[in-house]
C-alpha positions in Angstrom: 9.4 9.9 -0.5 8.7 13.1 1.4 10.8 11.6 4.1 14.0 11.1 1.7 13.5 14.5 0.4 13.5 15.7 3.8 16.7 13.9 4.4 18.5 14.7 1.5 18.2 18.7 2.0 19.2 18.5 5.4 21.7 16.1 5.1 23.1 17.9 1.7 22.3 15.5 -0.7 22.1 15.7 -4.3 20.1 14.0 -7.1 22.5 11.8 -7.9 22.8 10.6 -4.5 18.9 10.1 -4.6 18.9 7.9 -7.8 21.7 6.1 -6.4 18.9 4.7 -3.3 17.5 1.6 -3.9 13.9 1.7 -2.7 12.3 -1.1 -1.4 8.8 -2.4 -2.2 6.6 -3.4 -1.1 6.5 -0.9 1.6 5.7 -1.8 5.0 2.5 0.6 4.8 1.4 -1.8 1.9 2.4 -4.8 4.0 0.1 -3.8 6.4 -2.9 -3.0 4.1 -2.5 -6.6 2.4 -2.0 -8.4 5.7 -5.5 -6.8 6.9 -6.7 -7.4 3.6 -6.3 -10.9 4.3 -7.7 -11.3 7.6 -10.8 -9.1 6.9 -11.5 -11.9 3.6 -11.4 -14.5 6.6 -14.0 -12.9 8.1 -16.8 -12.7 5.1 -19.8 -14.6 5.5 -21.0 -16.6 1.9 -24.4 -14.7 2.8 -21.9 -11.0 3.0 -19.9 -12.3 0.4 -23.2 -12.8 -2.2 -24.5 -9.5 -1.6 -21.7 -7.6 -2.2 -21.2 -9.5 -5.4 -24.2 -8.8 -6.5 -23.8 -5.0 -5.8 -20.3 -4.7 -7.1 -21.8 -6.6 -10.5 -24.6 -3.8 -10.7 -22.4 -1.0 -10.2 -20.2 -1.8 -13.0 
């Protein structure tokens, strides 16, 4: 958002202009995170996977 901000005072823009944008989501930061996400779950061990069950139960 700081990024349309930026571009709406240089480029002259008004609010109205703004809240006519249509804003995508998810964005691709977020793509990113979930797609790492992913492969890092591919990657647990069942023995990894137990133990930080187990800790995430006790620390509730």
């Amino acid at each position: 958002m700081i990024g349309e901000m930026g571009l709406a005072i240089t480029g002259g823009l008004g609010l109205k202009a703004l809240a006519r944008t249509i804003h995508p989501y998810p964005t691709q930061a977020e793509v990113w995170k979930k797609l790492a996400d992913a492969y890092q779950r591919t990657r647990l061990t069942p023995g990894v996977k137990r133990l930080l069950g187990a800790w995430l139960a006790w620390a509730r």
